[in-house]
C-alpha positions as CSV (number, residue, x, y, z in Angstrom):
1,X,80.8,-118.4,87.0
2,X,80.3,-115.1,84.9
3,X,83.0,-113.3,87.1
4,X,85.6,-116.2,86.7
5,X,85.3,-116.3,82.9
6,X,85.4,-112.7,82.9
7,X,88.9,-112.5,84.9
8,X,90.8,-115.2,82.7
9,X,89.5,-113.3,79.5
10,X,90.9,-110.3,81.1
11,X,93.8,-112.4,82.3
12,X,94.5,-113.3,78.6
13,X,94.1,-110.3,77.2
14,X,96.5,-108.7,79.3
15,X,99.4,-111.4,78.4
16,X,99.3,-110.7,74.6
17,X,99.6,-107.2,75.4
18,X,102.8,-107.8,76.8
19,X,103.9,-110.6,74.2
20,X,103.1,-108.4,71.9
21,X,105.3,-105.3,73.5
22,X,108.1,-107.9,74.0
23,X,107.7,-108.5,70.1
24,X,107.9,-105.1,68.9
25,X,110.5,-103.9,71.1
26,X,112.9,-106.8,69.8
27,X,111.6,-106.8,66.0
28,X,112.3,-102.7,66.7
29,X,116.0,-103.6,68.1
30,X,115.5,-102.8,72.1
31,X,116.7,-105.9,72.7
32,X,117.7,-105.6,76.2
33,X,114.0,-104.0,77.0
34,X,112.5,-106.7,75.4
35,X,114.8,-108.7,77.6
36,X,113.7,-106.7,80.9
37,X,110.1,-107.7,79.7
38,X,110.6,-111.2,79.3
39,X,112.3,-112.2,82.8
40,X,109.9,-110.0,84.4
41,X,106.9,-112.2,82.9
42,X,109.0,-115.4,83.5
43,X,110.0,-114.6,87.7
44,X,106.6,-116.4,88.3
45,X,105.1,-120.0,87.0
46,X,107.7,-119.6,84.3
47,X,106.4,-123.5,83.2
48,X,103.1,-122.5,82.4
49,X,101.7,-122.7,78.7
50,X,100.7,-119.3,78.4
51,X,104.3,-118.3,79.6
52,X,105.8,-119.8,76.7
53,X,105.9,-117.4,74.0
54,X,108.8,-115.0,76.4
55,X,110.6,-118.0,76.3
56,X,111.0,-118.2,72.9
57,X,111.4,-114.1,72.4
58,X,114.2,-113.7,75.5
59,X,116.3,-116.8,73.7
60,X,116.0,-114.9,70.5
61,X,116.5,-111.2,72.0
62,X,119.6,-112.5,74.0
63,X,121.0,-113.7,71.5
64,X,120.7,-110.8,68.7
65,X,122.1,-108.7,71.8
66,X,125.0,-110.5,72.4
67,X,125.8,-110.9,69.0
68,X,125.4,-107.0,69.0
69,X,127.4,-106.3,71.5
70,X,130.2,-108.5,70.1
71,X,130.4,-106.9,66.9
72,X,131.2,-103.3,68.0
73,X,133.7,-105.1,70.4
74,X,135.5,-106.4,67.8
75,X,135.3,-102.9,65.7
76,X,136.3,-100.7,68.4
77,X,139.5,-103.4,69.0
78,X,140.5,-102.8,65.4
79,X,140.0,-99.0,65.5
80,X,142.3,-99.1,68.8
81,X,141.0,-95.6,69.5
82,X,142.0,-94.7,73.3
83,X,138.6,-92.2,73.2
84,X,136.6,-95.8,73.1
85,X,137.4,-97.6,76.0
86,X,135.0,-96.6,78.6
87,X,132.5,-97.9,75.2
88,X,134.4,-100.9,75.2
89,X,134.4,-101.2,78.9
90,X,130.4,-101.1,79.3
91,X,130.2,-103.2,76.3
92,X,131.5,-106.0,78.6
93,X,129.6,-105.0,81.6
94,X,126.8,-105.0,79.8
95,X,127.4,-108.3,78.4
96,X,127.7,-110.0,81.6
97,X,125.0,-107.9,83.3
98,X,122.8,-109.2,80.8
99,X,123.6,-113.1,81.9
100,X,123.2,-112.4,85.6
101,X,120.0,-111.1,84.9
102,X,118.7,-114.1,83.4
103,X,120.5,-116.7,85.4
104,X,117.9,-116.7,88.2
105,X,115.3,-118.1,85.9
106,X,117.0,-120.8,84.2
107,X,116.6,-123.3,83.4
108,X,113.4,-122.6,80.8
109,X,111.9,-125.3,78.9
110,X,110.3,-125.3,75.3
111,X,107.8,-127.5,75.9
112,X,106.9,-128.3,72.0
113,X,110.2,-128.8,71.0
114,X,111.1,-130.5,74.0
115,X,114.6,-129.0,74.7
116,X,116.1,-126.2,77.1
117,X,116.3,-123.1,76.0
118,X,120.0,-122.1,74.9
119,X,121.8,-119.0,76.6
120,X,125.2,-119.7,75.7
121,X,127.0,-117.7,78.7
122,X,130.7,-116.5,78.5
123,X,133.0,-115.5,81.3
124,X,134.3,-111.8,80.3
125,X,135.9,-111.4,83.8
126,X,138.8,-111.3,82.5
127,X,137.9,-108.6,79.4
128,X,136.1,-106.8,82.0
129,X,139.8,-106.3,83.7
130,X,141.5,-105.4,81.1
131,X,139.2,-102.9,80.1
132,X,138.9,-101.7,83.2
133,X,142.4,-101.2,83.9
134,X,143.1,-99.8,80.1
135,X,140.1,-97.2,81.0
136,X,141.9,-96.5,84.4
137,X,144.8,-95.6,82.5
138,X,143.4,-93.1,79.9
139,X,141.5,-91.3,82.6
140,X,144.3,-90.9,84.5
141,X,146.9,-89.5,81.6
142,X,144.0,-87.8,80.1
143,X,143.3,-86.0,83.5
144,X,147.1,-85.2,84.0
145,X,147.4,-83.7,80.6
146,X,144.3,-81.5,81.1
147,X,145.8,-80.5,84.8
148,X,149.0,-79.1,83.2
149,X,146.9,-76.5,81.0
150,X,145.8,-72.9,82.6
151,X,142.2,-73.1,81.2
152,X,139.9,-73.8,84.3
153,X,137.0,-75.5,82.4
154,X,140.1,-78.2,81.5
155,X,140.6,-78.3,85.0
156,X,136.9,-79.0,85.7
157,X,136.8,-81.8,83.5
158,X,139.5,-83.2,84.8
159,X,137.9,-83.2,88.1
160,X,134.9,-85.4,86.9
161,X,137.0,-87.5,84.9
162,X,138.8,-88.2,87.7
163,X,135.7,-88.8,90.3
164,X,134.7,-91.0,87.9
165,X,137.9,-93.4,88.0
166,X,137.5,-93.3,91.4
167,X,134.8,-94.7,91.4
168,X,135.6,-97.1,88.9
169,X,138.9,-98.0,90.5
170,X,139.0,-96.5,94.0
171,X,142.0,-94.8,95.2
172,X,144.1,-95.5,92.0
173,X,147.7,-93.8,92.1
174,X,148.2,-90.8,93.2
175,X,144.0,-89.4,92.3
176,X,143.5,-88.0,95.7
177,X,145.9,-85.5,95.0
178,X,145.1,-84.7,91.7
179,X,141.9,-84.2,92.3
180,X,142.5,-81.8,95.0
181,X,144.7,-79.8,92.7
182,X,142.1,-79.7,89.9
183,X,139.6,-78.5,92.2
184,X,141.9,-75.9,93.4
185,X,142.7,-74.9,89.6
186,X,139.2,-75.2,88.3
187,X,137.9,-72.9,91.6
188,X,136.8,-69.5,90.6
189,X,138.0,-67.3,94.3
190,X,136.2,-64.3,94.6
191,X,137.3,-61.7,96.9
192,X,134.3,-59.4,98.7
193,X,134.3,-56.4,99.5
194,X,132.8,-53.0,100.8
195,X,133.6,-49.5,100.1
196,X,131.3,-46.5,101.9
197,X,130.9,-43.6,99.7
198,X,128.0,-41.7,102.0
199,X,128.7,-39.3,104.8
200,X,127.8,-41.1,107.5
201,X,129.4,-44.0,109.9
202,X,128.7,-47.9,108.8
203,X,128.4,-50.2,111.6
204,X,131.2,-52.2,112.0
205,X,129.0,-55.5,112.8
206,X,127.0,-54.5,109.7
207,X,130.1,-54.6,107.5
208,X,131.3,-57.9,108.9
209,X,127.7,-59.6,108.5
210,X,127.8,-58.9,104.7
211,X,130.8,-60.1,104.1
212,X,130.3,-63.5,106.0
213,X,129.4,-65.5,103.1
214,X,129.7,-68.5,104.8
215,X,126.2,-67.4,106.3
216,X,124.6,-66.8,102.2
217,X,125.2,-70.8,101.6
218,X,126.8,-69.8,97.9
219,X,130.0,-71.2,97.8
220,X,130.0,-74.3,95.0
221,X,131.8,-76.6,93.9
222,X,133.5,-74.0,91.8
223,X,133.4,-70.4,93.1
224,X,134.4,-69.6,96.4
225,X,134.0,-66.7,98.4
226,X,136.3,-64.7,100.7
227,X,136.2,-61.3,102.4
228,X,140.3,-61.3,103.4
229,X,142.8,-62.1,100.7
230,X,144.8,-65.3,101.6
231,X,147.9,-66.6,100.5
232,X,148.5,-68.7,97.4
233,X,145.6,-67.9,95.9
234,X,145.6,-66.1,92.6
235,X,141.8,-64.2,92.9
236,X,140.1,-64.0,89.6
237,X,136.9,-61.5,90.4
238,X,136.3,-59.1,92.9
239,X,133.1,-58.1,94.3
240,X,132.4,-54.7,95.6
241,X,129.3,-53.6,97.2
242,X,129.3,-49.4,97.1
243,X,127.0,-47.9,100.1
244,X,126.1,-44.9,97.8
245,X,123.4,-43.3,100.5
246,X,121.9,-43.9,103.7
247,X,118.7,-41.9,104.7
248,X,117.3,-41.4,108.2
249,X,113.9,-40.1,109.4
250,X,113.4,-37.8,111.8
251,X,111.9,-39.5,115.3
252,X,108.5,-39.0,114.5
253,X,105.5,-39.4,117.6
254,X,102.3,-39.3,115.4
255,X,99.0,-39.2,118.0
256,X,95.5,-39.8,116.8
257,X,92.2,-39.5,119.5
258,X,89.2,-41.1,118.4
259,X,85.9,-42.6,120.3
260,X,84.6,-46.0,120.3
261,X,81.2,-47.0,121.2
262,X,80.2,-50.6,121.6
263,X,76.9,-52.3,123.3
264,X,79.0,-54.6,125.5
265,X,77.8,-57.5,128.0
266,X,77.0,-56.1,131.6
267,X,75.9,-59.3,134.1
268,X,72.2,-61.4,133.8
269,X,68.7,-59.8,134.1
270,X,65.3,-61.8,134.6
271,X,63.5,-62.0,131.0
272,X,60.4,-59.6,131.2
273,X,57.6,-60.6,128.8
274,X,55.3,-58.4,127.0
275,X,52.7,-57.5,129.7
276,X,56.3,-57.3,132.0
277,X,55.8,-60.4,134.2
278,X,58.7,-62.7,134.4
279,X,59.1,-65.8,131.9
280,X,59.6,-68.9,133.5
281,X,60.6,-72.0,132.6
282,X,59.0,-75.6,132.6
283,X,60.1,-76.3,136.0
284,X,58.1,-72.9,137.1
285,X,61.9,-71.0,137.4
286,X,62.8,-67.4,136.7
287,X,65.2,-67.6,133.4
288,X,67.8,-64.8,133.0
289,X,69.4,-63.3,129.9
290,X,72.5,-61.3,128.9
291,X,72.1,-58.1,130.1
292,X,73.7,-55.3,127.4
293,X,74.9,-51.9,128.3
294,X,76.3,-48.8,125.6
295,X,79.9,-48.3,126.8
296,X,81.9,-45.7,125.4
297,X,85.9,-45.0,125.4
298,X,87.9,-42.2,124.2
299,X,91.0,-43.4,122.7
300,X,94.3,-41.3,122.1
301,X,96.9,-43.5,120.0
302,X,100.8,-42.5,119.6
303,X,102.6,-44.4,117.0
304,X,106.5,-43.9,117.0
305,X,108.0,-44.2,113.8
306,X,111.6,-43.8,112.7
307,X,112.8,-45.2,109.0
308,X,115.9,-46.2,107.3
309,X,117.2,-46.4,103.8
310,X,120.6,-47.8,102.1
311,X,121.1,-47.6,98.8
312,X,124.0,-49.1,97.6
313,X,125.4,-51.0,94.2
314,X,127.1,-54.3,93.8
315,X,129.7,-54.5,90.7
316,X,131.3,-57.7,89.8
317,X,134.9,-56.8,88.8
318,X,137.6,-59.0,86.3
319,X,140.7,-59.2,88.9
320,X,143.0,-60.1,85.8
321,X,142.4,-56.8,84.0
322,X,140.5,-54.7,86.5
323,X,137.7,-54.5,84.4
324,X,133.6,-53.2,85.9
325,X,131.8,-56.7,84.3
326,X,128.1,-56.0,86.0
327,X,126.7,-53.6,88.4
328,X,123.6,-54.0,90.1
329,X,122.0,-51.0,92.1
330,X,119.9,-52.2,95.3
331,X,117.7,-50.3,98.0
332,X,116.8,-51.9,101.1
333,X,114.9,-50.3,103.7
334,X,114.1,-50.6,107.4
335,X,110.8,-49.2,109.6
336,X,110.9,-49.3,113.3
337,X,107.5,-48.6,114.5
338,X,106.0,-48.5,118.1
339,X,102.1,-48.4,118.8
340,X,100.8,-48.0,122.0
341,X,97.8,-46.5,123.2
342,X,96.1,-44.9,126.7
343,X,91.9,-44.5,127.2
344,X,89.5,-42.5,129.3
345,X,86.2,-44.8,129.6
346,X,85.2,-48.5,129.4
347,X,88.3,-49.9,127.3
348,X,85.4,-52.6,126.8
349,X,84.5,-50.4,123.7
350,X,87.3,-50.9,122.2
351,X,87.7,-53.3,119.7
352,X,88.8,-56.9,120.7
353,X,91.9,-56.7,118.9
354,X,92.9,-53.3,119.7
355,X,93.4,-53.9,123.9
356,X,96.6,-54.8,123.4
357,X,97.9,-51.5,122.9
358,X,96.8,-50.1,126.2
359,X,99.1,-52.6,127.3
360,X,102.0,-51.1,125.5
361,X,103.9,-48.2,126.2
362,X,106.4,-45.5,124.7
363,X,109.9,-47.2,124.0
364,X,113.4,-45.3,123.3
365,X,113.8,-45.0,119.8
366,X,116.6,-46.9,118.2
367,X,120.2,-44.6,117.3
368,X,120.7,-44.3,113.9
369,X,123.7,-47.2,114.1
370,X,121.1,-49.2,114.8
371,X,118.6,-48.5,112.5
372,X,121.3,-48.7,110.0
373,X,122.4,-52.1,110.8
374,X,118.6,-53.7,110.9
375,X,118.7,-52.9,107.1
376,X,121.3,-55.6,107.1
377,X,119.3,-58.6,106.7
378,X,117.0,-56.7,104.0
379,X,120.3,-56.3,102.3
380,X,121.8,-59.7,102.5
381,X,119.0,-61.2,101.0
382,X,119.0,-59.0,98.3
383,X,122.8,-59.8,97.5
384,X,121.9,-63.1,97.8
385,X,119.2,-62.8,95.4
386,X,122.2,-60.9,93.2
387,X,124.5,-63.9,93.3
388,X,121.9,-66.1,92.7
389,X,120.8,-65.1,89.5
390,X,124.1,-63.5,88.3
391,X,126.9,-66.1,88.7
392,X,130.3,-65.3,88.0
393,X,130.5,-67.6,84.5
């Protein structure tokens, strides 16, 4: 009996918290939260006493909302200012948005006063139209007008103001084709390429894997990327990656010899006790044990060793006047590195981890193409990284 009591005091409690959250969010003006708060306490037993207070406060909120709303209406129609349709437009949207969301719920009695609530409902499909069609219109011209300019951040915003009256009213005119040409307009085009300053040979391969910027995933929405200039298009930067040096070991073979010693497991022997009998078991039977033996190996390691370094330099170039904007210096380096290893003695000695080497064996070293080109994905990531962090605009 405790627990019950318990629950509908908690019950209780819990409802005036949220009457009293629906009050201050309408005596504070959030009418349409105070709304939201309302039909969401109402969706169930809406009939029930405790329930009756929302009642009262989504009658009043709705209608302080819609009165609201209906003022600035009728201001922004007197002002006639083209810049406040899309207002206008939502004002009516919202309007009738606010209706359907209370319509599920209705009807909703006052049980003291005995009456229905009042929601006096208007049909704005017809505002809603109009507005729409008026805000379809501005967009449109306004997007037009901001096409025929030079300035690409006019071009950008006409893109978006045209996505968004496509959305609004798909396929309107002729806004596929605009949109395509403000893209194009608004599109940044940056032609890559590379120049090689040092004295020695750069793959081909190499050369074409940096410049495939398809594989960096960086062209946007607004810059695009190409390695070959293409017709019609009117580049605005370059960039320019300089190979400044590249830096070649020797083929180095560096051999080390060294001895391992190691107790290592060697078969079973019978356990001796101390006056050097043999232990038996319960059942009477002779019990073995891990027999342990010192093994030793000589080791003689060869480790082949042959490095690479590129530096180079990345400037971002103005295509309009030819003018260095950044330069960013970059090193990227590559090791090749063969170990292997022979033994005289129990390769048991080794450690565990080292047996693999025997395994191994001597490998030809890599030409210095090669070597160069394996720098290549050091040095697309670090371009990457460069772009990334150093956008055009």
């Amino acid at each position: 009996m405790k627990k019950i009591t318990l629950v509908l005091a908690l019950l209780i409690v819990i409802s005036s918290c949220g009457v009293k959250q629906t009050q201050n969010l309408l005596s504070s003006g959030n009418y349409d939260e105070a709304i939201n708060n309302a039909v969401s306490n109402l969706r169930t037993n809406k009939d029930k006493k405790g329930k009756q207070e929302y009642v009262y406060l989504l009658e009043e909120a709705f209608a302080k909302a819609k009165e609201r709303d209906l003022n600035t209406i009728n201001l922004l129609v007197k002002e006639s200012n083209p810049a406040q349709i899309e207002k206008l437009y939502n004002l009516y949207i919202q309007l009738n948005d606010r209706q359907e969301k209370i319509k599920p719920i209705l009807p909703l009695q006052l049980i003291k006063e005995g009456r229905t609530a009042i929601f006096p409902f208007e049909n704005y499909n017809e505002e809603i139209v109009s507005s729409k069609n008026a805000l379809s219109g501005y967009l449109y011209d306004n997007a037009k007008a901001l096409i025929r300019t030079k300035i690409k951040m006019n071009q950008r915003k006409a893109f978006d103001d045209l996505t968004y009256l496509n959305q609004l009213n798909p396929n309107y005119k002729d806004i596929q084709k605009l949109m395509e040409e403000a893209q194009f307009k608004g599109t940044d085009f940056v032609l890559v390429s590379t120049k090689n300053e040092t004295n020695m040979i750069i793959p081909v391969r190499l050369q074409n894997d940096l410049l495939d910027f398809n594989t960096y995933g960086l062209n946007d929405k607004w810059t695009v990327y190409h390695n070959n200039k293409q017709k019609g298009i009117d580049y605005d930067y370059s960039m320019l990656i300089r190979f400044r040096g590249i830096y070649i070991s020797p083929e180095q073979i560096k051999e080390k010899e060294f001895v391992k010693e190691r107790q290592i497991k060697d078969g079973q022997k019978k356990l001796i006790d101390a006056n050097g009998k043999v232990v038996l078991d319960e059942k009477g039977k002779e019990i073995y044990v891990d027999n342990y033996k010192n093994a030793t190996v000589r080791i003689f390691e060869f480790r082949q060793l042959k490095s690479c370094q590129v530096t180079a330099k990345v400037e971002y170039i103005n295509f309009k006047n030819n003018e260095l904007m950044q330069s960013f210096p970059l090193t990227s380096e590559f090791i090749f590195e063969n170990k292997y290893a022979t033994y005289k003695g129990d390769r048991r000695a080794s450690d565990d981890n080292y047996s693999s080497y025997f395994d191994k064996k001597a490998v030809p070293f890599p030409s210095n193409e090669q070597m160069v080109y394996d720098t290549g994905e050091d040095l697309k990531a670090k371009i990457k990284n460069i772009l990334n962090t150093n956008r055009f605009k």
